[in-house]
N, C-alpha and C positions, 0 to 999 in steps of 0.2 A: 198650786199655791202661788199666791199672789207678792209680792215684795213691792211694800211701798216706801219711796224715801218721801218723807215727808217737805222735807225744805225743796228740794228740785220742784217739787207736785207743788207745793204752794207757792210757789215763784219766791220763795227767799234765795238772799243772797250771800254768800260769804264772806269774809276777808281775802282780798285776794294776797299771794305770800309779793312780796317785790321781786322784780324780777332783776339779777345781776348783769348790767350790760358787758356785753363782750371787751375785752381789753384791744388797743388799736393793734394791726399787726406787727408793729414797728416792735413791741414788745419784747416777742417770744425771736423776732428777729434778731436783737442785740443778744437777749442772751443763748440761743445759739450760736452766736458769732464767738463767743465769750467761751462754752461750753466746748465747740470745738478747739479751738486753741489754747485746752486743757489749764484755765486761768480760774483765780479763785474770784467770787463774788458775792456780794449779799443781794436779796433782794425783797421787796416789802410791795404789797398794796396800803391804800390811805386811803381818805380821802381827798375829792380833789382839791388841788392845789393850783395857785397858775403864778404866785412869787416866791421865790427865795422865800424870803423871810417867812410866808404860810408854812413851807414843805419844813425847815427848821423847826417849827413852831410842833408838827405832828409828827416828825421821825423822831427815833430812841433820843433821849441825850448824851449818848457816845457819838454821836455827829454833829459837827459844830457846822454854820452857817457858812465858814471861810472853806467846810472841805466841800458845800455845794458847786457846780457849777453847772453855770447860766449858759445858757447857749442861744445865742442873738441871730437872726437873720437878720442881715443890713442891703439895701443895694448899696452899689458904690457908681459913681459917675465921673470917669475920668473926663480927663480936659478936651480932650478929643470927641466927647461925644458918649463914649460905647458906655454902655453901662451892664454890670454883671451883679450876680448877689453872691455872698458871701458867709461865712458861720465866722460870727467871733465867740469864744469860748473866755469866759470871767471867771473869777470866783466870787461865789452868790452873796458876798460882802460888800462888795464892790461894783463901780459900774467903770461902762467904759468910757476912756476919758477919747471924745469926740474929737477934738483936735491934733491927737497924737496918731490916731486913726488915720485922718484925712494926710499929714503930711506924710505919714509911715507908707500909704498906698499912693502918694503921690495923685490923690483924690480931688476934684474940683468939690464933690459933694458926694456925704453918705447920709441916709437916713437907713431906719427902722424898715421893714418889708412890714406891707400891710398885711391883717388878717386875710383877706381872700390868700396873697402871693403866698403865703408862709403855707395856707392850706394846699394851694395848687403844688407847691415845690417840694411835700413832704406827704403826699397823699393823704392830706385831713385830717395830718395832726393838728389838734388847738394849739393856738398859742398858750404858753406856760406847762407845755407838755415836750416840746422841742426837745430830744436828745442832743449832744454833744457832739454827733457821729454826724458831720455836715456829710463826710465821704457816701455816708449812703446816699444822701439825696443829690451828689454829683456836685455840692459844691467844696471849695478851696475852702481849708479849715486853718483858722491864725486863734489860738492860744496863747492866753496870756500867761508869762512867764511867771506870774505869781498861782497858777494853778497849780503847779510844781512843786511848792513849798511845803505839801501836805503829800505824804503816803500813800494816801485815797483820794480818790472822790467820789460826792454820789450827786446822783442828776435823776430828773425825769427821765423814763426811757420809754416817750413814743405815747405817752399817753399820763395825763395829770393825777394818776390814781395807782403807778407805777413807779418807784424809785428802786435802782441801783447802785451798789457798793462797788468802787473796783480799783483798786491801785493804779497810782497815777505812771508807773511806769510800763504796764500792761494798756492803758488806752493810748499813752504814745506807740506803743507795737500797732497796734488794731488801727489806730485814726489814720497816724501822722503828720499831727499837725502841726504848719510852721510855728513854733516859739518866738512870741513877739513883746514890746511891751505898750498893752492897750488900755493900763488904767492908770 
């Protein structure tokens, strides 16, 4: 007995289904970090997103824009010369205020990390996918004091199609980042 499929045998084709890209690892990283140290969290995929204001726009409306936070790689360029990078942490209402920055690190000049730096220093996170957690990628994390003012926060974790829910005084355990005021 013979079996014919018809569509294969006649060179049809079919829809193919889409195929779901893998989430970055940064992801399952945070929240393992979270999960062991027995901390409570929400967590959601989206679509992606790469501002504040987008990721607002598609989370629940029990998260408001100010409990975002933005998480910025900066280089900083002191007077001397050296220059190092940086996480300053916002909340996603808010930007940070560039001169307060510069005299607070005692800064000749900060800017922004280019997309390649931010890929190379995070292992290939995009930009607008940056977590919060500079600690993992080795650098010095300065928080703005106004992140604090909210119970929670939720951020990108590692990838623009990932947000997490987490009490702001559970990522000061996990981060520890200096409280500063950067907006």
């Amino acid at each position: 007995m013979e079996i014919h499929f018809s569509g294969i045998q006649q060179g049809l084709s079919f829809p193919k289904q889409p195929t779901k890209m893998a989430l970055h690892k940064c992801v399952n990283k945070i929240k393992s970090l979270i999960e062991q140290n027995n901390m409570w969290f929400d967590y959601m995929e989206h679509e992606p997103v790469r501002t504040s204001e987008e990721a607002a726009k598609i989370r629940p409306d029990k998260y408001t824009l100010s409990q975002g936070a933005k998480a910025l790689i900066v280089r900083i360029k002191e007077y001397g010369g050296n220059k190092y990078f940086a996480m300053f942490v916002v909340p996603g209402n808010l930007k940070f205020n560039y001169e307060n920055a510069k005299e607070l690190l005692n800064a000749k000049d900060i800017r922004f990390a280019t997309e390649k730096e931010v890929s190379e220093i995070t292992e290939d996170i995009k930009i607008g996918g940056v977590p919060p957690f500079g600690n993992l990628f080795g650098l010095p994390v300065l928080a703005d004091e106004k992140v604090f003012n909210n119970k929670i926060i939720i951020f990108n974790a590692g990838d623009k199609r990932a947000s997490i829910v987490l009490h702001t005084d559970d990522y000061k355990k996990l981060v520890n980042p200096q409280v500063v005021k950067l907006t």
